[in-house]
C-alpha positions as CSV (number, residue, x, y, z in Angstrom):
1,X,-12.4,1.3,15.1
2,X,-12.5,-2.4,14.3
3,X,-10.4,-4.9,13.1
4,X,-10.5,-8.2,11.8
5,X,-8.0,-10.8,10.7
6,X,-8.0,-13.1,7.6
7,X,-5.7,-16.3,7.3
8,X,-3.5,-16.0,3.7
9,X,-5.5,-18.0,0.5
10,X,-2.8,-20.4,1.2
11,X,-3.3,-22.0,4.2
12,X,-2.2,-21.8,7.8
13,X,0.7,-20.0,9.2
14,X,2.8,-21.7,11.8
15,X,5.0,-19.5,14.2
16,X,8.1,-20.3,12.5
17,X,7.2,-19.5,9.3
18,X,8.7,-16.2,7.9
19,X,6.4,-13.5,6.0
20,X,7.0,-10.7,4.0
21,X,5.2,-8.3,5.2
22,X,4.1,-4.6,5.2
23,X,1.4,-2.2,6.1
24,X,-0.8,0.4,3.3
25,X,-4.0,1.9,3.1
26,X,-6.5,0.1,1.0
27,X,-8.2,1.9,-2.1
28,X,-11.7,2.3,-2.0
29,X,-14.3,0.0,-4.3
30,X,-15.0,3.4,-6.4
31,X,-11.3,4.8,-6.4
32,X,-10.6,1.2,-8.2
33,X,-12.7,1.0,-10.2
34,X,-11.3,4.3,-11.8
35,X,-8.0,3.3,-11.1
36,X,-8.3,0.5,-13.2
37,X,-10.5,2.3,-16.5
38,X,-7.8,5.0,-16.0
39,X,-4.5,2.6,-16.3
40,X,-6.0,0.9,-19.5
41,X,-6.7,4.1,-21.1
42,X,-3.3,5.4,-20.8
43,X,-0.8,2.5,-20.8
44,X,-3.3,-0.4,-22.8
45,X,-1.2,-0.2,-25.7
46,X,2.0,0.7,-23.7
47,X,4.6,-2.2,-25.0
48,X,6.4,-3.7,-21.9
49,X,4.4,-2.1,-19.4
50,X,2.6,-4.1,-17.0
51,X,-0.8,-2.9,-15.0
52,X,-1.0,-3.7,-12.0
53,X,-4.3,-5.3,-10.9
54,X,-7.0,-4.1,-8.8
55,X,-5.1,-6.4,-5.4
56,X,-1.6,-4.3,-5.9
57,X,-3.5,-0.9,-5.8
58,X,-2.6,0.6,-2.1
59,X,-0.6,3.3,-0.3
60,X,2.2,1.6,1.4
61,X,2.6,3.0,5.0
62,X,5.7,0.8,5.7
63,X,7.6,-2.2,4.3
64,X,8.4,-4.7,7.1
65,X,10.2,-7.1,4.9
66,X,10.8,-10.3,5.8
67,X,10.1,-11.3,9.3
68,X,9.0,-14.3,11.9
69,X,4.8,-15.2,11.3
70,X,5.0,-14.2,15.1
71,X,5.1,-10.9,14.4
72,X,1.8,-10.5,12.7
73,X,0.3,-9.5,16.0
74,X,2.5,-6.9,17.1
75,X,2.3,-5.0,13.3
76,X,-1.6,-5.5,14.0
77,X,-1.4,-3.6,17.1
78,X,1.1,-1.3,15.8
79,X,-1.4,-0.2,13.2
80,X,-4.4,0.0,14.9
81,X,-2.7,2.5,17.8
82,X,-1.4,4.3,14.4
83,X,-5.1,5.3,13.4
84,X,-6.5,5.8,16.3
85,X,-8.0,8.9,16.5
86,X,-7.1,10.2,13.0
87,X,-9.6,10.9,10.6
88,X,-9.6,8.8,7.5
89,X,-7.1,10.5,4.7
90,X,-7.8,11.8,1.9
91,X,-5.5,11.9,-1.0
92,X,-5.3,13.6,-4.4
93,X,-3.0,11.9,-7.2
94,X,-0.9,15.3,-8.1
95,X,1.4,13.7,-10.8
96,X,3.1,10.9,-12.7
97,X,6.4,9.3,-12.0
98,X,8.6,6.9,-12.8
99,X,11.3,5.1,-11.3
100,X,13.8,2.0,-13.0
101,X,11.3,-0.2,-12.9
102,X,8.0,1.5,-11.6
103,X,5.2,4.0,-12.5
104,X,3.4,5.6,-9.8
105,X,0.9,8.5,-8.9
106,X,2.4,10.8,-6.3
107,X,-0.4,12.0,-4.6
108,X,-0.7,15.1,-2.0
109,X,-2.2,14.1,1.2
110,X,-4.9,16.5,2.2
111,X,-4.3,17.6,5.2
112,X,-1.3,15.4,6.2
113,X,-3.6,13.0,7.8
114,X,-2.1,10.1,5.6
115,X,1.6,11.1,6.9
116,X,0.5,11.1,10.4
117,X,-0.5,7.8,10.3
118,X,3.0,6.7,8.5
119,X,5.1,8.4,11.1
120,X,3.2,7.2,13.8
121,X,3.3,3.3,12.4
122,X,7.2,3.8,11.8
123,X,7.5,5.1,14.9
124,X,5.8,2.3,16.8
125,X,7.3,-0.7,14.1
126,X,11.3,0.8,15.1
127,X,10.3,1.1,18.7
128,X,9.6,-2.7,18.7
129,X,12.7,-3.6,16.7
130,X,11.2,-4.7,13.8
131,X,11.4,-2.1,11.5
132,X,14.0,0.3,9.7
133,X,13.2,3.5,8.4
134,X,14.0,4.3,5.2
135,X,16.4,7.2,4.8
136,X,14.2,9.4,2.1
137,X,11.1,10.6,3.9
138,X,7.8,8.7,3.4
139,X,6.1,9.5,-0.2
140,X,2.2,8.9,-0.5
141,X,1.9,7.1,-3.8
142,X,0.2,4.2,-5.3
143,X,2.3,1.9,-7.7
144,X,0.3,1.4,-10.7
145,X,2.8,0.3,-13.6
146,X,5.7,-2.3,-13.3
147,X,8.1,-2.4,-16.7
148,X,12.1,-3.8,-17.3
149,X,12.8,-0.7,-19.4
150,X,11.5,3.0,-17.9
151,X,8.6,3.5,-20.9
152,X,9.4,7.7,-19.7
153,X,5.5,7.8,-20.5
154,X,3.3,11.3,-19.7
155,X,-0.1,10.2,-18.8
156,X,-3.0,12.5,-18.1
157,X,-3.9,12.1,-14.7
158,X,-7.0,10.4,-13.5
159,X,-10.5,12.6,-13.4
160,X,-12.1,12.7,-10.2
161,X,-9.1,12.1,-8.4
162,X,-10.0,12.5,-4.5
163,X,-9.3,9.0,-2.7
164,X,-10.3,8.7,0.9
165,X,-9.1,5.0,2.1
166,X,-11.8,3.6,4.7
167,X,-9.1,0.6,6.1
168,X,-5.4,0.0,7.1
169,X,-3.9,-3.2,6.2
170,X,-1.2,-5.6,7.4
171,X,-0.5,-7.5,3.9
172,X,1.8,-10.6,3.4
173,X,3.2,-10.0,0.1
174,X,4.6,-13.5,-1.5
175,X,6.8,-13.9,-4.7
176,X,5.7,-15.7,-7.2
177,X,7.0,-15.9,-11.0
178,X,4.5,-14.0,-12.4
179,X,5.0,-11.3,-10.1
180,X,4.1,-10.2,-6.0
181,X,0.6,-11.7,-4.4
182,X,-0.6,-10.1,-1.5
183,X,-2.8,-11.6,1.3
184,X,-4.3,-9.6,3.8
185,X,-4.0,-10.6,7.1
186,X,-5.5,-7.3,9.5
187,X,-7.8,-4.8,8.3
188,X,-7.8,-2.1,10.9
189,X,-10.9,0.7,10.1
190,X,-10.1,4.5,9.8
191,X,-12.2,7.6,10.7
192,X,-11.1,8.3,14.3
């Protein structure tokens, strides 16, 4: 298992900087790229719906919020002891659902392998104090609308729907006007 750490598109990070930050699986190349054909087939003509671009398609495993640039080392180790020795997941979108201000594909995780790695992150993440669970259990889902009024749209699901992530991310997610850009700053390989 490998990892490797990029510095944000904007610059340095010094120690006292604060980051928003959480952890996800990243989507395949392929799995994108059907993503994305999929999301303009169903919601192109949508009115007030916004896609979400190919850079906001993940699984989150857990949302860290906002904590010291220190930290980035300890989620990056967190992760990485996460995976280890868990075979890369392998998920299958299972339906369409919306929340007050988000659509989302809930997907099942084949074989649970996906959820293991959650718990296991959460786990480690509340251990070191830097972390708080959230009180509904962890859903595997990627995000793929954002809208001010719920649309209530019934898209078909995407064809060829199997998605088996390759890489774990630490992400620094910073708010912008025009909506959440995320930076990643670990890539940790799956596959055991």
């Amino acid at each position: 298992m490998t990892a490797r750490t990029a510095a944000p598109a904007d610059g340095t990070l010094a120690r006292r900087d604060y980051l928003r930050l959480f952890c996800g699986l990243r989507l395949p190349e392929d799995a994108l790229e059907r993503l994305l054909a999929w999301q303009a087939r169903e919601f192109g003509s949508a009115a007030g719906v916004r896609l979400l671009g190919r850079e906001h398609l993940h699984v989150t495993l857990a949302f860290l919020g906002r904590r010291p640039a220190g930290d980035v080392a300890l989620v990056g180790h967190a992760l990485r002891e996460a995976v280890a020795g868990i075979d890369a997941p392998v998920l299958v979108p299972r339906h369409y659902r919306e929340t007050r201000s988000v659509g989302m594909l809930v997907c099942d995780d084949v074989g649970g392998r996906a959820t293991r790695i959650a718990a296991r992150l959460q786990r480690r993440l509340e251990r070191a104090k830097i972390y708080r669970p959230e009180a509904r259990p962890w859903l595997p889902h990627i995000t793929v609308t954002r809208f001010r009024e719920r649309p209530r749209l019934r898209p078909e699901l995407p064809e060829e729907a199997r998605i088996s992530p390759s890489e774990a991310a630490v992400y620094h997610s910073l708010l912008r006007p025009g909506g959440a850009h995320y930076d990643v700053l670990e890539l940790v390989a799956l596959g055991g």
